[in-house]
Structures are given as structure tokens and as C-alpha cells.
C-alpha positions, 0 to 999 in steps of 0.5 A: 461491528460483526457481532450483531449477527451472531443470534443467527450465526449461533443458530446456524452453527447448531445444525453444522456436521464437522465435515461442513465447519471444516470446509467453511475454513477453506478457500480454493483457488480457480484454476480453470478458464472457463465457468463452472463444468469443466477441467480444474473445477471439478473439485471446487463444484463437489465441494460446494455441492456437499456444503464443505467450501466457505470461499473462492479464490480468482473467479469473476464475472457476475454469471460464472460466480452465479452458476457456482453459487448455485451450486452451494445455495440451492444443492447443499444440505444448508445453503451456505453462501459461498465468499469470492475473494480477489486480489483488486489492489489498485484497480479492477477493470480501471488500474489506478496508481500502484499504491506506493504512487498513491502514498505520494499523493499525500492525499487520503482522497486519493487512495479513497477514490481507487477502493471506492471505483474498485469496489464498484467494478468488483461487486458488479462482478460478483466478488465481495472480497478484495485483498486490500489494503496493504500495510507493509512499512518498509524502508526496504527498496530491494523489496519488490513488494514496496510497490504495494506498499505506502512507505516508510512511514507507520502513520502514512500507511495508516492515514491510506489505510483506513482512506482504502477501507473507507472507500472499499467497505463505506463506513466503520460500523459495517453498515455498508458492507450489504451495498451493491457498491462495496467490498470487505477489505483484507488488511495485509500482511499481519504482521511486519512482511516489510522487514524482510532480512535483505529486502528478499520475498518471505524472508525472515523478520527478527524485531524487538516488541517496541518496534513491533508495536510503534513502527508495524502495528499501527496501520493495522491497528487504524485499518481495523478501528475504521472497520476492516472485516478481515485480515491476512497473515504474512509470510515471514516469521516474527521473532521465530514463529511464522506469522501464520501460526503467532499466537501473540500477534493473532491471538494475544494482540489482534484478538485479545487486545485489539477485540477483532471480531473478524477473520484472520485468512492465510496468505496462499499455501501459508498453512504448508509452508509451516513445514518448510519454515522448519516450525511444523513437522507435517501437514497435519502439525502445521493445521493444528499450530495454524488454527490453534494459534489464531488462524481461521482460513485456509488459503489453497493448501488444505491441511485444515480441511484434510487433517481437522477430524483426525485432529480433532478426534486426538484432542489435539485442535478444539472444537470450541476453536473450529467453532470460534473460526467458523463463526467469523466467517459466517459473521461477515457472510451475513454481514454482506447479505449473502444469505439473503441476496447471494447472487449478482445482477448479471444485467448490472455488470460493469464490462470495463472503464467507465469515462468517469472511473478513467478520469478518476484515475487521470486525476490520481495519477497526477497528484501522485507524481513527484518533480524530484528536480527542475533546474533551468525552467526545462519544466513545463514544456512548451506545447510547440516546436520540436519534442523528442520522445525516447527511451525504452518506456516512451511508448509503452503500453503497459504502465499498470504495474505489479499486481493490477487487475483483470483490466491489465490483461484487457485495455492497454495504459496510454504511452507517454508518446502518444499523450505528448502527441495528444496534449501538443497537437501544433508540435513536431513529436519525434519518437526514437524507442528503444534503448539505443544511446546513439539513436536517442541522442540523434533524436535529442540533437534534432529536438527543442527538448527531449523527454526521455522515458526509462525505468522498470518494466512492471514485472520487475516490481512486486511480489517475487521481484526482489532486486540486489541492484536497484539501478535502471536496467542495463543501458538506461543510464548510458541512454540518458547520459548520450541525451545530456552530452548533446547540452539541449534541454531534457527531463527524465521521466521515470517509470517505477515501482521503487525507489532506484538509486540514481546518482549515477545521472541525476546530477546531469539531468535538468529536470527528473519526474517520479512517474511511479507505474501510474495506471491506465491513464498513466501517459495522459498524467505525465503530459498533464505534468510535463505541460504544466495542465496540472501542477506536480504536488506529490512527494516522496512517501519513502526515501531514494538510496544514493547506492545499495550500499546504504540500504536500509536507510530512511527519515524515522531511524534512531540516532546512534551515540555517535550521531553524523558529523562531516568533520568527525572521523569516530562517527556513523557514517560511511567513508565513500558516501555523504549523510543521508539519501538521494532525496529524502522523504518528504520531498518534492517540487512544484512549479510555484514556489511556497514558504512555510513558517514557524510552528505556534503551539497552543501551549508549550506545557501540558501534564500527561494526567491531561492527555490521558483525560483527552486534553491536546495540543494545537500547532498552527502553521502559516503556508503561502504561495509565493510565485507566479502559478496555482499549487499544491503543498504538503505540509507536514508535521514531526515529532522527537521525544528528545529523551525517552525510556526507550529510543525514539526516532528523530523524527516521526510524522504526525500530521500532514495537509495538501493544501492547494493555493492560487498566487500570493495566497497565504492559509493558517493550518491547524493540527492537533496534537494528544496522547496517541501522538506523543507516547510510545509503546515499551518492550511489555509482551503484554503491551504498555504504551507510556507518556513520559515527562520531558520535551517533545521537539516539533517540526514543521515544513515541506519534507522530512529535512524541515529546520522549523521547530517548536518545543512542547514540555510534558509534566 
């Protein structure tokens, strides 16, 4: 994709001094509040002034990017442009669902639609570099930084994945990258940051090659096959080696296997902390394990930059890797048209939301929500009577959720409050905020039915947000059950940027809506809900605890030689606590109802020498709605090898479809299943992946529990 550029790179590369190749490695964060000329940016101003800074971090705004780019292109010796990077996650100026919502969508259109209305909001501020996707499959709730995460499952993050790279940089060949609409995508964090020992921020990561390679790679591997220009390195150790000096995963498999021509950028202060992971001695070791084992930017810390001459001078860094290192970045300087337009058009700026870019993510932030639960026809609320609106997050105006963008700081999200008020104009609404049970329990008695708004605050989710309790903050669930003890009508909304174990109440409550921290137009998508505007269709893209205890617990796990049975005693199980999770991955409700049949296959054989030429397999399935109202279902479709060389999961997803029906419709999907859906990868460091001779069960339905199953015999 990059490698077109390379006749000019090289000839580039030619007039470069050492000083300035080792300043092309280096990204230095802004720290000021104001453009360039003052306070903490006088070193990031002299360095692009002598040509020896390649990027910048966390500085916006088409006249202040300009004004430093001034600086490196017409002050420097060479004119080299400089990158600026920003982490738009969800949403630069317009906050879309965070992404762990966005999975529940179960729809790539979704995720395609946020990085497509961020690119456009990014590039217009002069910032060509997002640090997205993130890819990070855990089954770790207590991880704060599931929120930024798809999941539990590798082939959802890897459907979002490349819907997140589309969008953010248009098509795979890097055609797109030049347009005034589009971003380079980082996918992150390479590699395996969602295994996490205790679900605790940066911790340690110890997994065996299989799990490496079939469970955490291959959203990576699918976000660079649709074109992702670079990527980040993660914080944890793999195996003992920190990944941001792992010459198997950047060198052997991100480079060697996977021919990656772009490049690889630390996380922030990654390259320093080699010497408190105990792998680097000092500053100067940790720069010569970082770029020698395939890292090629320096986020922050400047061990690279500071150290490389003397480095290179012991023999003990190359200068055919520097060299290497600095040609991927000016691979995609070029790739962006930097050095033929480095500058943005200040006329052009996009200053905040556009009404298209809101109704945007009003529609995504919709589809994202998950009914857990609707019992006794609470749910949709009729647009009249009297509505109680309590709880700590009923008028919250901050549903952004961790890591949105500059918009956070500028445009307020709509409160679920005033949404009601908006959606139910001929209604008495009556707010009782706050936390106290007693309060919303007076609001609830005098109401028709009480919507009652709790979860977690934004900051309490995220990075550096790791949680040991994962229940509702303190008196939430005493709020809730106060509303229940009066017998009216209630639903739980719930606000949150993970999985919460809720067994302590959802027995009591009628109805549950998974809000997830929905964005800027959080409250107008949970009254579209509520009222039935829009009909929920989202479902669980990672399973709910029933307690900590439990933890990790998740769909695609392995059977033990003692699989759960209730009437056995000297089996995998836990004495206090039934199979499985609260709700499992999958699941989720809708206000219509649907039913799914068996699953047809095209053929019930097939030899593996036919699916290594390309041969596949079609299965067939019937939907139909069944009720009374227009809905969405999620289809999906699983796997298990029964019987393999190495375990295989009991159940891995390999296909799903949202599909929308009016009443009484009926559809046939059609999935396709080959060769890189029915082998696995072995425990070869070098990389082997088989198809092995046996039978392949598979499933089909609406959640991870699906019954229906048909069987497929590889010879």
C-alpha cells in the first residue's frame, strides 16, 4: 500500500543527517494552551525548526497546526512535514457511542459512520492521525479499558475493525489517505493489552502461541489487511518480553509474516517504561531493545532521539534499521500528501456538530442499546400520564464516556430528562435527581411509571479505570430497589462503560435497557427506546458477570474434562453460583418477537485439499417476525470443532447479519463458510495454521446459547 512511494522516499532518505532521522522517530506531545510561541512548546518549535521532530501529539486546530507546520516546512533544512496525531476514538467534536456500545450494534455500518464523520472533523482541524481502532479482545470487565474495546470476541473486533479503518482512511489500497476527508488509522494495542493479569491497567499478559494467534491477532491481522497505515504497541508484556521491545510480534509476525509496510509508534512513554518492566537497564538500553526489536516511533519519552547517535556509534542499533524506521514514516507523510499540501484549510474548519453528524450518532446510539429485559409490557412507555425521571444519571449531561474527544469539554450530551420532556410533550415528567432512595421512591409512588437512570460516572471507565467491585456505585442498588418496593411500573436504564454484575436487583426490575455512555445524543437515543420511536435491536458484544467471583467468565472458553453438569458434584463449577453468566453473549431483546430455524448447509462434506484451493460452504438460515411491530434481529452463526489437535472453543462466531423485518416477514440469510473459518492456529512460534479432518458442529440463532445446530465432516 505504502511502498509505491518509495523512489522518492529513498531519494529523501539520501540527503538525511543522522540527527534528522533520529528526529523523524520522535513524537512530542502539546502541552501548551495556546498556538505555537509560548510556555511548554518551545522545545517542539526549535526542533521542527532544525528538522529533527517527525510528529506531534494533541495539538488541533487548522491555524495552530499551520503555524507549527510553518515552522518545519519552510525553516528547516529539508522541509519535512510534520504528523499530527490525536486520540479521536469515538468522535472528535460529535461523540459517538463509545465502542464497547458500538460492538452492540452488531452492525459494521454503525462503527463505519463514527470514523467516517471523525475523519472529516479531524482532517478539517489539521490532524491526519487518529489512534484508532482499538482491537483489545478481553473477557476482563474489571478492565477499565473494555470500553474502548469490541469485546470478547476476535472475529467482532475484527468485523469493527476494518468497518473503523474503512471509514477512517476509505479504501484498502491507501487511495484515500490524500483526501480532505480521511485519517490514517493506528490499529491498537499490538498485541494482546486485553488479557491483562486481574483485569488491572498495564499489567502482565503470559499466554501460550495458539491463544496469541487465534484469539488476539486476528482483528489485527484483518484491520491491516483493509489497510491500516500504522500501529501501536501495547503496554503489557507477552510472554515476558514487553511488547515494545517483542521482536516476535513486530519483527517475526507484524513484519516478517504479515509484510506490514507501516509503522509501528509506541504508546506514550512506552520506550521508559522498558526499565521499570525490569527488560531494559536504562535509557539508552531501553532505546536500543525498542528499535531494534521493531519499534520505529518514539512516543513522549525520547530515549530514541537522545541516545540513537551514541547507540549508533557502539554498533549497537544499525543504521540500516534507523533507516528502515524512518522510511515507513515518510512512507505515509507521502501517502497523506503532506509534502505536496501540508497545510489545512482554515476556511474549511469544522468548529463543532453539524445537525447531519448529531443525527448520526442519534441513529447509532440507538442501534447500540441492548433491552436486557422487559417483562409485563412496561417497555415502550406510553407518551402521556405521569413519568418519574430518577436516579444519580437521569439529568446528566455528560454520557460522553472515556476517552471522547475535544467535543467533551465544549457541547454538553442530552440528559435522558430532558429527552423524555422533549419525546413526551402531553406528559406530567417529574424529576427526583440525585441519589436518595427515599426521594425517588415518593417520585415513583406519585408517577405512572418511573424511569430510573443509574451507572457509572464516565471517569470511572477507561484507561487507568480499573474497578475490583464492578457493582453500581454505592446506593444505586438501594435506589433501585426503594422504586421497586412501591409495586408501580419501572425500567432501569443503565449507564456504563462495562459490563456491571447486577444480580443484586435485576430479578426486581420489569424492564433493564443497556444504555451503554451513548455519546452527545445519548438522552434523545434512550427516549427513542423507551417510547418505542425506535425499535432496540442491539445485543451483548461481551457477557455480564453474575458476581467478580466469576470473572473471567465468556462464551468462547474451552471445555474442561469435566464439563458443568448441575447434578454432579466432581465438575467445573462453582458451589455458590449457577452456570454461566447474567446474560450472555449474544443476547438481547426487541419489542417484536422472531424465530430463527435450523441451519441448512450446502453440503455436509468437504475435503480439506477443497478448502485450501478456495472451496466453501453455504449455510442457510430462515428469520421471521413473528409479532405485531417492524424489528431488528441478529443472527449469528458459530462453530465447534468437536475434536481437535489442539482445544478448540465451544463455540467461536463466524458470521452474523442484523437484519430489519416488518410483521410477518420471513428472509433466508446466507453465510459462507472456508478455510480461514474452520482451521486454527497450533503452538508453531514460526506460525502453522491447520485444517484437521473431523466434524465441525454449527450453530445458528439470536446469542451465543443457540440450540440449533447442523454438522459439517472435513475429509
Amino acid at each position: 500500500m505504502l511502498r509505491s512511494h518509495d523512489d522518492k522516499v529513498k531519494e529523501l532518505l539520501g540527503r538525511m543527517t543522522t540527527e534528522e532521522k533520529l528526529g523523524q522517530v520522535q513524537q512530542l506531545t502539546w502541552t501548551g494552551d495556546t498556538g505555537p510561541g509560548g510556555g511548554q512548546t518551545k522545545e517542539i518549535e526549535a526542533l521542527a525548526r532544525a528538522g529533527r521532530l517527525g510528529s506531534v501529539l494533541n495539538l488541533h486546530g487548522a491555524k495552530w497546526t499551520n503555524d507549527l507546520q510553518r515552522l518545519a516546512v519552510e525553516e528547516s533544512r529539508l522541509g519535512i512535514p510534520l504528523l499530527f496525531g490525536f486520540d479521536v476514538i469515538h468522535g472528535f467534536w460529535t461523540t459517538f457511542p463509545i465502542p464497547l456500545a458500538q460492538a452492540s450494534a452488531f452492525d459494521p455500518a454503525v462503527a463505519e459512520t463514527d470514523a467516517r464523520v471523525s475523519a472529516a472533523e479531524t482532517r478539517s482541524q489539521g490532524v491526519r492521525w487518529t489512534f484508532s481502532p482499538m482491537m483489545d479482545v478481553t473477557n476482563e470487565p474489571r478492565w477499565g479499558r473494555i470500553a474502548e474495546s469490541s469485546g470478547e470476541d476476535p472475529y467482532l473486533n475484527a468485523v469493527l475493525a476494518v468497518a473503523k479503518v474503512r471509514g477512517y482512511q476509505g479504501p484498502a489500497d491507501g487511495s484515500g489517505l490524500r483526501s480532505g476527508e480521511h485519517v490514517a488509522a493506528c490499529a491498537k494495542h499490538f498485541v494482546a493489552y486485553g488479557g491483562a493479569e486481574g483485569g488491572r491497567d498495564y499489567n502482565t499478559v503470559d499466554l501460550s502461541e495458539q491463544r496469541l494467534r487465534n484469539h488476539y491477532l486476528p482483528p489485527f491481522k484483518a484491520a491491516l489487511d483493509a489497510g491500516a497505515a500504522t500501529v501501536m504497541a501495547a503496554f503489557n508484556t507477552v510472554g515476558g518480553v514487553p511488547a515494545h521491545a517483542n521482536s516476535h510480534t513486530m519483527n517475526s509476525i507484524l513484519k516478517g509474516e504479515w509484510d506490514f509496510d507501516g509503522f509501528v509508534v509506541s504508546d506514550y512513554t512506552g520506550v521508559m517504561e522498558l526499565v521499570a518492566h525490569g527488560y531494559a537497564e536504562d535509557a539508552a538500553h531501553a532505546a536500543e531493545l525498542a528499535l531494534t526489536h521493531g519499534l520505529d516511533m518514539e512516543m513522549v519519552s525520547t530515549h530514541i532521539a537522545d541516545h540513537g547517535a551514541e547507540l549508533l556509534d557502539a554498533g549497537r542499533i544499525s543504521m540500516e534499521r534507523l533507516d528502515d524506521a524512518v522510511t515507513r514514516i515518510l512512507r505515509l507523510k507521502y501517502a497523506l500528501g503532506l509534502f505536496d499540501d501540508p497545510y489545512t484549510d482554515e476556511a474549511a474548519e469544522i468548529a463543532g456538530p453539524t445537525a447531519e453528524a448529531r443525527a448520526a450518532a442519534r441513529e447509532a446510539a440507538a442501534r447500540s442499546m441492548v433491552l436486557l429485559k422487559n417483562e409485563g409490557g412496561v417497555l415502550p412507555l406510553k407518551p402521556g400520564g405521569t413519568i418519574a425521571v430518577v436516579g444519580p444519571h437521569a439529568d446528566s449531561a455528560d454520557q460522553h464516556g472515556t476517552w471522547a474527544g475535544p467535543g467533551r469539554l465544549v457541547f454538553d450530551t442530552v440528559s435522558v430528562l430532558d429527552a423524555v420532556r422533549a419525546a413526551a410533550p402531553g406528559a406530567d415528567v417529574r424529576h427526583s435527581g440525585g441519589g436518595d432512595p427515599a426521594m425517588a421512591a415518593a417520585a415513583a409512588w406519585a408517577a405512572d411509571v418511573t424511569v430510573v437512570v443509574v451507572g457509572e460516572d464516565s471517569a470511572i471507565s477507561g484507561e487507568a479505570a480499573s474497578r475490583s467491585e464492578i457493582d453500581l456505585p454505592a446506593g444505586q442498588q438501594q435506589l433501585i430497589e426503594a422504586v421497586a418496593a412501591t409495586g408501580k411500573p419501572f425500567v432501569v436504564v443503565l449507564v456504563n462503560g462495562r459490563p456491571l454484575t447486577i444480580g443484586g436487583w435485576v430479578d426486581r426490575a420489569p424492564a433493564v435497557l443497556e444504555a451503554w455512555h451513548a455519546g452527545i445524543e445519548a438522552g434523545n437515543a434512550v427516549a427513542d427506546i423507551l417510547f418505542g420511536t425506535v425499535n432496540p435491536g442491539g445485543k451483548l458484544p461481551v457477557s455480564f458477570p453474575r458476581t467478580v467471583g466469576q470473572i473471567p467468565v465468556y462464551y468462547n472458553r474451552e471445555s474442561t474434562g469435566r464439563p458443568y453438569d448441575e447434578a454432579e458434584k466432581y465438575v467445573s463449577k462453582y458451589l455458590d453460583l449457577p452456570d454461566g453468566p447474567q446474560f450472555v453473549f449474544g443476547h438481547g431483546l426487541s419489542y417484536t418477537t422472531f424465530t430463527t430455524g435450523e441451519p441448512r448447509l450446502s453440503r455436509t462434506e468437504i475435503a480439506v485439499d477443497a478448502l485450501e484451493r478456495g472451496e466453501t460452504v453455504e449455510v442457510t438460515v430462515p428469520v421471521a417476525n413473528t409479532g405485531d411491530r417492524t424489528g431488528d434481529e441478529v443472527v449469528q452463526l458459530y462453530i465447534h470443532d468437536v475434536a481437535a489437535s489442539v482445544v478448540q472453543p465451544v463455540r467461536r462466531l463466524r458470521a452474523f447479519e442484523r437484519v430489519t423485518l416488518a410483521p410477518g416477514e420471513e428472509r433466508l440469510l446466507r453465510f459462507t463458510l472456508g478455510a480461514e473459518d474452520l482451521g486454527f492456529w497450533t503452538n508453531d512460534p514460526a506460525g502453522t495454521y491447520v485444517l484437521e479432518r473431523g466434524r465441525i458442529d454449527v450453530y445458528t440463532g439470536t446469542s451465543s446459547a443457540a440450540t440449533a445446530r447442523g454438522s459439517l465432516r472435513l475429509v
